[in-house]
N, C-alpha and C positions, 0 to 999 in steps of 0.2 A: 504494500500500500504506500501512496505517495503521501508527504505529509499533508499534504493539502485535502486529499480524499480520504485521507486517516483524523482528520479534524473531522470533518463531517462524519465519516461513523460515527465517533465519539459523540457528535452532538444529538444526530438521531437516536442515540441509547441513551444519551442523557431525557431525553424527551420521552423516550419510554419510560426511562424510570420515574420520571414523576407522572407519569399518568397514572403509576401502579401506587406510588403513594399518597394515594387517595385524600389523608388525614391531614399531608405535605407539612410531617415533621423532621421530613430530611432522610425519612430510612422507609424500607418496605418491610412488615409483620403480618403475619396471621390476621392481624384487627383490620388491616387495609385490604384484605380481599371481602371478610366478610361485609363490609362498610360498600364496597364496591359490588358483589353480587344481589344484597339488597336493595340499591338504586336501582342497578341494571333490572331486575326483576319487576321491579316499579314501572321501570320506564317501557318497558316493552308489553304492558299491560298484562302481566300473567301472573295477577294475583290467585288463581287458584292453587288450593294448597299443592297437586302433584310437580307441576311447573315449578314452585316456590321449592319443592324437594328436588328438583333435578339442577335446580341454580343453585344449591347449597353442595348438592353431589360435586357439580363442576367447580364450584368456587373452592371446595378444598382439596382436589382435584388439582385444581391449577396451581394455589397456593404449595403445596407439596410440590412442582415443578419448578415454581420460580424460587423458593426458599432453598432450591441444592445450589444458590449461589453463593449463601451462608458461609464463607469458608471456615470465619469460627465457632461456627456454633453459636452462636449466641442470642440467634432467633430475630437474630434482624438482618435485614441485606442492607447496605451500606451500597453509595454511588461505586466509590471502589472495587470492593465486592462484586458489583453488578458487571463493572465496565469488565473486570478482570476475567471474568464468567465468560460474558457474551465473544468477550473478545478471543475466548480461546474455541468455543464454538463457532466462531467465524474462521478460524484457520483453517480447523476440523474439516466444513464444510466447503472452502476452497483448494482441498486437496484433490489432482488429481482420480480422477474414478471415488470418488467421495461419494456414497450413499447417503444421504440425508436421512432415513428414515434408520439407520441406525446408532442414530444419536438419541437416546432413549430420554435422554435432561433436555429434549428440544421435541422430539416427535411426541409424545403426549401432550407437553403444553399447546402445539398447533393441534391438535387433534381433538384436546379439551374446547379449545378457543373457537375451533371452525363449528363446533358440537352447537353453542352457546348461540353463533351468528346465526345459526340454521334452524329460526323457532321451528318452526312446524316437523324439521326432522326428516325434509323429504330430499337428503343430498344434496341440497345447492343452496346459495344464499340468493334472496330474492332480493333485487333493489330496495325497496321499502324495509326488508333487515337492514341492509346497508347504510341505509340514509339515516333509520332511526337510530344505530348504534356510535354510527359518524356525531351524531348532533349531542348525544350521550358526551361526547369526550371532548364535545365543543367546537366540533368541525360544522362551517357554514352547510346550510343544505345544499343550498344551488353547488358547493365545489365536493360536498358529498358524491351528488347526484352524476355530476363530471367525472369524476372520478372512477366509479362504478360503469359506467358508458366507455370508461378507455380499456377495462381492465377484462371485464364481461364480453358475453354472447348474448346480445340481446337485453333479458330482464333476468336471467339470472347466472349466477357466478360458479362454476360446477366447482366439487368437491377437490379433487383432484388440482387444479388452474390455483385456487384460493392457497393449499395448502403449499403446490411450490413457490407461489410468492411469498408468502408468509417466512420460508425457507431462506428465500432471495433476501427476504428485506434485512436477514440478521447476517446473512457474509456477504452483501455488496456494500463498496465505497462510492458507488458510480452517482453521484446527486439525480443522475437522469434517468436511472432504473425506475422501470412500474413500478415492483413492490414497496417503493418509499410510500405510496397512498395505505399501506397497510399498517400504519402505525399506532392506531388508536387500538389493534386488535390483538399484539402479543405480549 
């Protein structure tokens, strides 16, 4: 990586990790997901109790994912922690003949996360998941809605397309890759 598109990694992980810390007292904990799957749950209108148990399934689900960046145990991820994490799962992932999917500290958390995008559960994300979950994390609608249209076939985003960008977005440095629009989502 050149320093220049090694600055921008850095910034887009930094920008993930404060979406993850929800509470934004400078670390990521257990409290910051649960704090986050109960709005999410809010916002995508699925107050019935089964829905409300599969956002609690996912949320510790995902929390158990991102907390193996812990490196001391101490049950908080720290920006350092995070960058230091992410950043060796980006190497991982640009190594020749690199399988993504057997990065087991990265494939459940996209796998959790694509789960979460895909209310109804029918394999793809529908723009209206998209848009609503974009506006969740403070993304304009109309550049939600752009976004979704560059990235999609059509109205919806298959299974598959979502989760290699999600992949993309954590080992590219390139400012100009798709998967940079995936940021609200891992």
């Amino acid at each position: 990586m050149s320093n220049e598109l090694n600055e921008f990694w850095s910034e887009k992980m930094k920008r993930l990790f404060y979406l993850y810390d929800i509470d934004k007292d400078g670390q990521i904990t257990p409290a910051d997901f649960e704090i986050l799957a109960d709005k999410l749950s809010t916002l995508v209108g699925q107050g019935d109790d089964k829905r409300r148990e599969e956002y609690a399934t996912a949320r510790k689900a995902l929390c158990q994912e991102i907390m193996r960046a812990d490196a001391n145990q101490d049950g908080k991820v720290t920006l350092e922690e995070w960058l230091d994490f992410h950043r060796q799962l980006a190497i991982e992932l640009r190594k020749p003949g690199a399988n993504p999917e057997l990065l087991p500290q990265l494939t459940q958390r996209i796998n959790t996360t694509f789960n979460m995008l895909d209310l109804n559960h029918d394999g793809h994300i529908a723009r209206d998941e998209w848009v609503k979950t974009c506006q969740f994390f403070g993304v304009d609608k109309d550049l939600a809605d752009n976004s979704f249209t560059q990235i999609a076939k059509g109205d919806h985003l298959e299974e598959a397309t979502a989760k290699k960008m999600f992949f993309d977005y954590i080992k590219t440095d390139d400012p100009n890759h798709i998967s940079n629009c995936c940021l609200c989502f891992l």
